[in-house]
Legacy VTK file of the C-alpha trace (Angstrom):
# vtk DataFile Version 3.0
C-alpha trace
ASCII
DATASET POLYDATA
POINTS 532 float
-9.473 -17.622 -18.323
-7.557 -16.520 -15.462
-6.933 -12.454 -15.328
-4.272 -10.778 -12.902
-5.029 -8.152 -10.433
-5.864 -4.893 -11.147
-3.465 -2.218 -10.631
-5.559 -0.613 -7.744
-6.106 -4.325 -6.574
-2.061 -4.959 -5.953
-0.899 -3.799 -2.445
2.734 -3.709 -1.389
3.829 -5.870 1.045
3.872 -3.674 4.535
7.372 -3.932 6.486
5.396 -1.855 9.511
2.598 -0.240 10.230
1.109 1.701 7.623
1.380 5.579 8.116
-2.279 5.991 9.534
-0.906 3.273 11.966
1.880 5.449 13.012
2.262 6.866 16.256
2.042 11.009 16.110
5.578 12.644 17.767
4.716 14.050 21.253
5.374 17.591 22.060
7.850 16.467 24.525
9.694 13.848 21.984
9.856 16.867 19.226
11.335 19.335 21.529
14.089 17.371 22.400
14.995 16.453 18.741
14.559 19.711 17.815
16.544 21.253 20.839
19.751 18.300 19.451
19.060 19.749 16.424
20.059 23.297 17.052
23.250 22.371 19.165
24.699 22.106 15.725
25.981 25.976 14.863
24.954 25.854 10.987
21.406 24.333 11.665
20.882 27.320 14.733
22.936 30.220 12.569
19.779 30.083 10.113
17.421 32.152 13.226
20.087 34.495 13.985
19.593 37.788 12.338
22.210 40.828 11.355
22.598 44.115 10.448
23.471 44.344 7.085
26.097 46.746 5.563
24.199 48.943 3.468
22.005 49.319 6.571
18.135 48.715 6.403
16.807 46.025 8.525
18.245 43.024 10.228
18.374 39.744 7.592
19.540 36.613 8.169
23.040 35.396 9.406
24.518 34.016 6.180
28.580 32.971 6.223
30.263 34.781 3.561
33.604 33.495 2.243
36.099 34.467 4.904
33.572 33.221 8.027
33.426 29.749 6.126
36.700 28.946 5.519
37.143 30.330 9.087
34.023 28.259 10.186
35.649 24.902 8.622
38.950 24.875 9.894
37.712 25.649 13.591
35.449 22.619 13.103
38.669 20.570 11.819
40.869 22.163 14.543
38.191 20.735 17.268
37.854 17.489 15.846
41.937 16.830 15.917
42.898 18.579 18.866
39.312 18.600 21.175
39.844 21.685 21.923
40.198 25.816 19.734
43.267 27.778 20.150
43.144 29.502 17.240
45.279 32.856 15.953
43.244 34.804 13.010
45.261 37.170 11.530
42.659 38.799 8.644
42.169 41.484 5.994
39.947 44.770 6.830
35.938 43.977 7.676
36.042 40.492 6.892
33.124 39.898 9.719
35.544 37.719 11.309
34.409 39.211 15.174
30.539 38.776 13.971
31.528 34.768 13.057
33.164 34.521 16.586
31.187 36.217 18.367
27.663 34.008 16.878
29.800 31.066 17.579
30.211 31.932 21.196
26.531 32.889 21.594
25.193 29.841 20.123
26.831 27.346 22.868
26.294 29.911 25.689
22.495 30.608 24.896
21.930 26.092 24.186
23.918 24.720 26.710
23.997 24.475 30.244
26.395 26.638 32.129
28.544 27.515 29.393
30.540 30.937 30.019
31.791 32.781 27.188
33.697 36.440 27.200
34.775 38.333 24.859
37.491 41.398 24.940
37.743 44.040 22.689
40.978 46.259 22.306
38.555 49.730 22.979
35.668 50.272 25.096
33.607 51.707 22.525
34.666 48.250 20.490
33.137 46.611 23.320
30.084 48.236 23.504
29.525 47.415 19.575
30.244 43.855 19.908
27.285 43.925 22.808
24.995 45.470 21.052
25.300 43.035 18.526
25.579 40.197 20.620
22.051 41.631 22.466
20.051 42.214 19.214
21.182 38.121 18.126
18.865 37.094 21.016
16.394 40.001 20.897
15.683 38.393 16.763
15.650 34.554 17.654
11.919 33.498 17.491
10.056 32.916 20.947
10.471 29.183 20.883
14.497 29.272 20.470
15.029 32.672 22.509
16.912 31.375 26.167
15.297 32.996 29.554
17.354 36.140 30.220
17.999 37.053 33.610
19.561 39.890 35.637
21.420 41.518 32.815
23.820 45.159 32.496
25.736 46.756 29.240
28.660 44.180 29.349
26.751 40.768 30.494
23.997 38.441 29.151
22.654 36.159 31.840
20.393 32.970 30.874
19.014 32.195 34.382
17.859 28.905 33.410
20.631 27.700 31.435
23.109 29.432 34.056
25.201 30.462 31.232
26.712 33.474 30.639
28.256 35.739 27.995
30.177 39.037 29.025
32.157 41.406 26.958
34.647 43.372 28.322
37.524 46.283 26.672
41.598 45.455 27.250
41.670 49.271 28.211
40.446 48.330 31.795
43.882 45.961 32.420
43.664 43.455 34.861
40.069 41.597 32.937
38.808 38.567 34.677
41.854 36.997 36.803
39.086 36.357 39.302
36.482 34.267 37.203
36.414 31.332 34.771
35.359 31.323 31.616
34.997 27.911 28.564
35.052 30.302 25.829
37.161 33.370 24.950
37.521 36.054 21.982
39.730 37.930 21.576
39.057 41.007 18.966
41.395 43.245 17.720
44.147 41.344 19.819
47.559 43.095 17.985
46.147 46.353 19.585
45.888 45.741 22.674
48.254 46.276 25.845
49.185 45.206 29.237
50.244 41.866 27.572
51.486 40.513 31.512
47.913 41.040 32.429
46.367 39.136 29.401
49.106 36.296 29.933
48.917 35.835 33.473
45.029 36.716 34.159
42.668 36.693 31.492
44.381 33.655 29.246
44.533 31.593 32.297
40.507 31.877 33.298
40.078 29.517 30.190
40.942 25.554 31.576
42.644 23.604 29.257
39.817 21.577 28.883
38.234 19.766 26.072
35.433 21.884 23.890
36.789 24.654 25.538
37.698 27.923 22.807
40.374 30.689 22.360
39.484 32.547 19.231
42.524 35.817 18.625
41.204 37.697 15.645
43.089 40.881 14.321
44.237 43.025 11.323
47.928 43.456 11.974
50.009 46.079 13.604
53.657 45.678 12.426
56.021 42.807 13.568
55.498 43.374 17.362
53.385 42.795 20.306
51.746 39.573 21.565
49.561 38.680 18.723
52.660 39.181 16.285
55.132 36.947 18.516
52.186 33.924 19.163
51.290 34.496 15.099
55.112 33.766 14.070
55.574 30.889 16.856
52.667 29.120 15.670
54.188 29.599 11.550
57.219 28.316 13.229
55.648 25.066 14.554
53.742 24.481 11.663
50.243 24.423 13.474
51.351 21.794 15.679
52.143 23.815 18.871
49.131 24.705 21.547
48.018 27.874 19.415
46.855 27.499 15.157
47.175 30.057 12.701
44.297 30.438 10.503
45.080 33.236 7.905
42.639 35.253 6.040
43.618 36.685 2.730
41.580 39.613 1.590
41.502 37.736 -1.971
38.740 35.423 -0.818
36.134 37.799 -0.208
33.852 38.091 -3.125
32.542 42.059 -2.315
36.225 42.995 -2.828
36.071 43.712 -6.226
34.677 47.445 -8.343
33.591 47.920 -12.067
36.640 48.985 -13.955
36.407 52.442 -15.232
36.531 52.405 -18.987
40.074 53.397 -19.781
42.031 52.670 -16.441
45.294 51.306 -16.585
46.987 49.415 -13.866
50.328 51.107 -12.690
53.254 48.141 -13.158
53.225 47.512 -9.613
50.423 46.206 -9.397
49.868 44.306 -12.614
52.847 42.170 -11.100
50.757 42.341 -7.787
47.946 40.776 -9.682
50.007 38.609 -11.315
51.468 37.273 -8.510
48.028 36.675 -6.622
45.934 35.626 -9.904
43.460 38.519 -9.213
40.775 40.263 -11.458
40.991 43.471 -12.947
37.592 44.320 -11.092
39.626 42.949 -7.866
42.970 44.972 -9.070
40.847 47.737 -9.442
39.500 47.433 -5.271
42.712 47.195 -4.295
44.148 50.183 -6.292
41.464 52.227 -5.175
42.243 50.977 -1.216
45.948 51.873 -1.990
45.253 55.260 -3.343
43.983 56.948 -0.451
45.978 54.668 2.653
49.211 55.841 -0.104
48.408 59.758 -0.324
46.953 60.149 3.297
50.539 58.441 4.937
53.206 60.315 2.522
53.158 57.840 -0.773
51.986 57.535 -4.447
49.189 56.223 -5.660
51.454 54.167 -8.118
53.091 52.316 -5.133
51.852 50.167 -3.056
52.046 51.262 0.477
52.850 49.535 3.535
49.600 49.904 5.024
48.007 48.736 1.934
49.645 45.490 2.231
49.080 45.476 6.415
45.161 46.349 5.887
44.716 43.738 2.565
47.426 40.986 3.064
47.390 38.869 0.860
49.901 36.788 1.940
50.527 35.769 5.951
53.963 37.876 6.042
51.940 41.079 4.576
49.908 41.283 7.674
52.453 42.512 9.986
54.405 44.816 7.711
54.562 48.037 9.640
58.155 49.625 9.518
59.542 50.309 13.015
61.352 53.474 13.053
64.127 51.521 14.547
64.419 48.984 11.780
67.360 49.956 9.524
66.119 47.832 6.447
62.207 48.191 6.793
60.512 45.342 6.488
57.741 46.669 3.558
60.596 47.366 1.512
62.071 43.713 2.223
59.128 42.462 1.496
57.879 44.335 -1.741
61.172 43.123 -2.986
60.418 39.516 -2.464
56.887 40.063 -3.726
58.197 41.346 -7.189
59.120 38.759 -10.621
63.036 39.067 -11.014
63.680 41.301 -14.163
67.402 41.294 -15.068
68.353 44.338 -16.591
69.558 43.374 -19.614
72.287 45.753 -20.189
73.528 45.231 -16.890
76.668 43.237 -15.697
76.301 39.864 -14.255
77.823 39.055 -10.913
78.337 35.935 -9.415
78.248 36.122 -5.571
79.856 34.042 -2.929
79.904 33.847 0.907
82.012 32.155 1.506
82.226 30.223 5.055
84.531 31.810 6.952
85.651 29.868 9.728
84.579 26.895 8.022
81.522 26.137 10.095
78.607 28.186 8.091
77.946 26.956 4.188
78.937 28.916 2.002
75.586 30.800 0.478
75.791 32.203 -3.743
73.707 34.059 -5.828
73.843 35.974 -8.519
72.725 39.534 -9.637
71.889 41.575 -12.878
70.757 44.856 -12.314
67.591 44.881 -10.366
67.654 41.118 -9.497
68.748 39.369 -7.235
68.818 35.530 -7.534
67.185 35.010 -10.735
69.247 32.348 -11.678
71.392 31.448 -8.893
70.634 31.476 -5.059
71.489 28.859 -2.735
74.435 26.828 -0.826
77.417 25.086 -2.300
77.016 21.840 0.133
80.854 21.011 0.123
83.649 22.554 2.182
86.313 21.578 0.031
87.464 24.448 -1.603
88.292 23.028 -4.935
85.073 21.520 -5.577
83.694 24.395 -4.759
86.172 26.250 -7.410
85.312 23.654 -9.721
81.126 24.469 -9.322
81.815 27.865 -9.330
83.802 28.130 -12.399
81.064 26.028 -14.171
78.445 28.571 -13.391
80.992 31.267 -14.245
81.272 30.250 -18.128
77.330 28.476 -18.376
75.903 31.831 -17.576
78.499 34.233 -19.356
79.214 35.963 -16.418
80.954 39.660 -15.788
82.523 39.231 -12.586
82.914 37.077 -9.912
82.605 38.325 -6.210
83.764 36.722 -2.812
83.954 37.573 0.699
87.560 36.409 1.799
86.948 38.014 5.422
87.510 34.848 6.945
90.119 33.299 4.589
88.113 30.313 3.126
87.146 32.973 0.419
90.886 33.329 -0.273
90.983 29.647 -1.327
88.349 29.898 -3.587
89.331 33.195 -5.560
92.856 31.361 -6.309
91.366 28.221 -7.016
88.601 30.249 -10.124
91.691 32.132 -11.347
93.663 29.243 -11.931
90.704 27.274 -13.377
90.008 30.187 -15.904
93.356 31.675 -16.908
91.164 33.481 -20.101
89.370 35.615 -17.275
90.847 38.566 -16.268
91.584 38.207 -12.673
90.471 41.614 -12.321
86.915 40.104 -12.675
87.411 37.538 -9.819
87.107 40.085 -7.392
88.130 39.254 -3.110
85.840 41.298 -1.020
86.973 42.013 2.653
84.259 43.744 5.121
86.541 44.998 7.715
88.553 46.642 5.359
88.290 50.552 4.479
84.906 51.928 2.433
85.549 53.900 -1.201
83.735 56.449 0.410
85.270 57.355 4.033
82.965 60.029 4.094
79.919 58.017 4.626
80.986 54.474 5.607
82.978 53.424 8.776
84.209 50.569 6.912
83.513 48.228 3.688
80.642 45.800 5.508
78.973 49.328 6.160
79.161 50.876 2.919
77.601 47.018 0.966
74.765 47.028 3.530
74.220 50.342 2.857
74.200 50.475 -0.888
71.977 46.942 -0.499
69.188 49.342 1.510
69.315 52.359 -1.027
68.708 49.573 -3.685
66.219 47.961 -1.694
64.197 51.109 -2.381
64.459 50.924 -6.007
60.885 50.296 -7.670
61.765 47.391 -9.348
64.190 45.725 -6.751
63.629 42.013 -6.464
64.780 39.426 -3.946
64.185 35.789 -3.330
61.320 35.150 -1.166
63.454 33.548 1.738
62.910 33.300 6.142
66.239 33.060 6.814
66.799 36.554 5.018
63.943 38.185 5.801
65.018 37.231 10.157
68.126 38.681 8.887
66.925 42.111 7.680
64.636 42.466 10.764
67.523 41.933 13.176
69.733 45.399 12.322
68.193 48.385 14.476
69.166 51.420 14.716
70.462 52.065 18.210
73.503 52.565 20.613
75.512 48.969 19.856
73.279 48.703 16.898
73.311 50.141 13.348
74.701 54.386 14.020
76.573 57.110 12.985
79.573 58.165 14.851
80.750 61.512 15.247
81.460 62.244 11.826
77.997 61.083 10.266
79.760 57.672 9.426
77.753 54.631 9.320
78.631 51.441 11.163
76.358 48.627 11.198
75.459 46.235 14.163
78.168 43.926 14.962
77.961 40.381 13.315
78.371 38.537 16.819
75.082 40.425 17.499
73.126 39.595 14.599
73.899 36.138 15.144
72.783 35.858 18.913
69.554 37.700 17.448
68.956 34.738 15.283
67.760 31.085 15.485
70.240 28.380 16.404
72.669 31.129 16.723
72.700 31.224 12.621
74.708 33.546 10.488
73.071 35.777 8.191
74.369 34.482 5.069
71.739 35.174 2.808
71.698 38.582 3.787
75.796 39.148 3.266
75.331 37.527 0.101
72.976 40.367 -0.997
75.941 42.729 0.203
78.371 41.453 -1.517
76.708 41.618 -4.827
76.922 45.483 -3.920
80.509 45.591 -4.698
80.653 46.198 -7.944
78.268 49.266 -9.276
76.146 48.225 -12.646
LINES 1 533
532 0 1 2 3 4 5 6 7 8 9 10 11 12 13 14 15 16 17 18 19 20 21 22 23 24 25 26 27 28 29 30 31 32 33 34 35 36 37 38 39 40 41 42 43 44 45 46 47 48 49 50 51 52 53 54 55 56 57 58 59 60 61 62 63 64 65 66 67 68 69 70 71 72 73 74 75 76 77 78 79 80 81 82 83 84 85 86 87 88 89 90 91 92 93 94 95 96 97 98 99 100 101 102 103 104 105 106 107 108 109 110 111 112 113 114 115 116 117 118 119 120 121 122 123 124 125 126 127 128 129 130 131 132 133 134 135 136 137 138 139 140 141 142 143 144 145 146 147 148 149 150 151 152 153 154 155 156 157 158 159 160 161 162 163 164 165 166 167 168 169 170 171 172 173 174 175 176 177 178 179 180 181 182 183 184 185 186 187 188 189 190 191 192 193 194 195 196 197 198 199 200 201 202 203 204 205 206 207 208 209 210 211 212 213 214 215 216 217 218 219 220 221 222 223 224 225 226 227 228 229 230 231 232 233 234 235 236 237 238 239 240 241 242 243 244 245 246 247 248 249 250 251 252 253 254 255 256 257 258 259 260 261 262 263 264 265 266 267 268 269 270 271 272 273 274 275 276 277 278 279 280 281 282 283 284 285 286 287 288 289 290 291 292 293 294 295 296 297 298 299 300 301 302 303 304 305 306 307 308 309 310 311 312 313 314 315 316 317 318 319 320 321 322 323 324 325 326 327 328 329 330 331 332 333 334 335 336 337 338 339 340 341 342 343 344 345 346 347 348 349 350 351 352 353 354 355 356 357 358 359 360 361 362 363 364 365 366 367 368 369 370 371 372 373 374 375 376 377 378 379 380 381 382 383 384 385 386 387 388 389 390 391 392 393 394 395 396 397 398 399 400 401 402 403 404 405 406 407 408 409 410 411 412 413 414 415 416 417 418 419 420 421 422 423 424 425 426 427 428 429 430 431 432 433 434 435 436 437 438 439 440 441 442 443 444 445 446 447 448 449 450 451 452 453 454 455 456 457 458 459 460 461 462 463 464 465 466 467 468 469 470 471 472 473 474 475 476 477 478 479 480 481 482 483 484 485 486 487 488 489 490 491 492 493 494 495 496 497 498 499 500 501 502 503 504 505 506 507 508 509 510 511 512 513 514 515 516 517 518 519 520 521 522 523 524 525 526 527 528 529 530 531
């Protein structure tokens, strides 16, 4: 009888040599794995050690939502373009400059004769920034902490590596034209000043080199200054450009969110807020609470939500630089609450049907229509035709599908003219009373207030910008509009008499890309003609 091996008796065939075999790893050969190891940022993050919020000591560096979406698309923005030049435009305490600034300390302190700065907008900004930077190598462990040399309160030498990272405040002007630098941050960069000395000096100390970094990280402040003008360019190019916008919505961060008070109630404004954004009610309630005291410290209500709210929390990329200029004659946070809200018709008020028309014939002729409180529920857009009785023909449709009250258009330029003859022929039933020509240079109903007719529309279109419930379509070419009347000598003013007169046309469209008329904008104006 023949009888198979026992179990113990079996061995596996051996591919190499068995583990006792096996050469042990020399100190030297698990150094340098370990050292290639820790060039990668999320393996070396897990020694770095921070303060946290609720104070108590340091704990480990862990990413919270906004540093890893942050964290991922710098990693995809080095791996297509070999190079950061990234624009940050965030929400309040997002630990956007802690991200950055870890990032910066990680290449300086493991690789050889890396320089890194960063700038804060205020010296005492700076000095926090150090301190933090300091304590990241003071709580690495022995084996991973770098040798530091010669060091003051705004520079970390590594004498070995020959690396170096200094911080530095923007209230000093004139920062580093002299020296060279592979890495740069930027903190707080919409604050800061002396823009012809960041352009010209500090920008240019960073080589366009690859694995090089420019990191500009900021909460906004209103639609000026550098950081707003290289923030818009980069929308404008669609990421594409030199510089990337990386947007940080105050929605992502987990922590922004409170228990709900038994009983509270959400005012309306924000439960379309909400809506809009698909928040919580414990998020709701953060942001309500946020509102109430930025709204009652700066003049509002705690059942509105304030510009600052929305500059301080964006939510959305256009929130973040919402500050209203004193010069701005339609402010921007009331253009943009308007495009922000759900159109509500008014049910019980008339529907107008608005057209502007082309003038000279060379701009399309923009429509929309308006019940009430809303502005291009159901109709908003260009007729793409210049023949005025198609156009007649489209119009008059829309006239009789939607049961409308009146019909308005601008016959400034005389194409209008066409098109108001052409709808009353096509609907003899309509009172031509209700096909109404409107003419901006002519005379306003009120003389008292208005220079002329285009003055008194633009003004009744701001005071019902400011109703609560106003609603707009959410639209660049009307919101570049809006931003483009100032108040000013040749600009938006009163005369003599305390009668308003708006900025030319011929100026608004110079003010404008491609030299482009504001259309949407006169549209909005027109629908102004006729009082609910």
């Amino acid at each position: 009888m023949t009888y198979g091996l026992a179990p113990w008796e079996a061995a596996a065939p051996i591919y190499g040599p068995a583990p006792w075999d096996a050469q042990p790893e020399t100190p030297e050969e698990y150094r340098l794995r370990f050292k290639e190891k820790l060039r990668d940022f999320d393996e070396y993050r897990k020694h770095l050690m921070i303060r946290p919020r609720e104070g108590g000591a340091r704990v480990p560096f862990r990413l919270n939502e906004a540093q890893t979406v942050l964290h991922h698309r710098l990693k995809q923005e080095l791996d297509e373009f070999g190079r950061i030049r990234a624009l940050v435009p965030k929400a309040r305490r997002m630990g956007v400059s802690t991200y950055v600034g870890s990032r910066l300390f990680h290449q300086t302190a493991t690789q050889f004769g890396r320089r890194s700065q960063v700038v804060a907008h205020r010296t005492d900004s700076a000095s926090n920034l150090h301190k933090e930077i300091k304590e990241f190598c003071a709580g690495l462990p022995s084996f991973l902490r770098p040798s530091v040399g010669a060091t003051n309160a705004r520079e970390l030498i590594f004498e070995k590596l020959k690396s170096l990272y200094k911080v530095a405040s923007a209230e000093g002007g004139d920062i580093g034209r002299s020296d060279d630098f592979h890495a740069l941050h930027l903190s707080e960069a919409a604050f800061m000043e002396a823009v012809e000395d960041l352009s010209s000096g500090l920008l240019q100390t960073v080589q366009d080199l690859p694995g090089t970094e420019i990191v500009m990280e900021s909460t906004g402040n209103g639609p000026t200054g550098m950081f707003h003008s290289m923030c818009e360019q980069a929308s404008k190019e669609g990421n594409k450009g030199l510089w990337r916008l990386h947007f940080l919505p105050w929605t992502i961060m987990s922590e922004y969110q409170l228990r709900v008070p038994q009983g509270w109630a959400a005012p309306r404004e924000f439960e379309d807020y909400a809506r809009m954004h698909g928040l919580t009610r414990e998020q709701l309630y953060f942001y309500w609470t946020k509102n109430y005291t930025l709204a009652t410290m700066n003049g509002g209500t705690p059942d509105t939500i304030h510009r600052l709210t929305r500059q301080e929390y964006p939510a959305t990329y256009s929130e973040c630089f919402m500050s209203d200029s004193t010069l701005a004659y339609f402010p921007p946070s009331l253009v943009a609450a308007a495009m922000g809200r759900p159109p509500r018709p008014n049910a019980y008020a008339r529907k107008l049907l608005c057209v502007d028309a082309s003038g000279d014939g060379q701009d399309p002729t923009m429509v929309a229509d308006r019940q009430g409180s809303a502005i291009g529920a159901r109709i908003w857009g260009v007729i793409p035709t210049k023949d005025a009785n198609v156009a007649s023909d489209w119009l008059t449709q829309q006239f009789r599908t939607y049961n409308m009250d009146a019909l308005l258009v601008d016959c400034t330029g005389g194409y209008g003219r066409e098109l108001v003859s052409g709808c009353r022929l096509r609907m003899p039933e309509v009172d031509e009373t209700r096909i109404v020509p409107v003419v901006f240079s002519y005379g306003a109903t009120n003389g008292l207030l208005y220079g002329n007719k285009r003055s008194e529309l633009h003004g009744r279109f701001l005071e019902w910008l400011a109703q609560p419930d106003a609603s707009i379509p959410k639209n660049e070419h009307l919101s570049e509009a809006c931003a483009a009347y100032k108040w000013g000598q040749g600009d938006c003013r009163r005369d003599e008499k305390g009668r308003l007169f708006m900025t030319p046309k011929e100026k608004i469209r110079a003010a404008l890309p491609a030299n482009r008329s504001p259309d949407e904008l006169d549209v909005c104006a027109i629908s102004m003609a006729v009082l609910p």
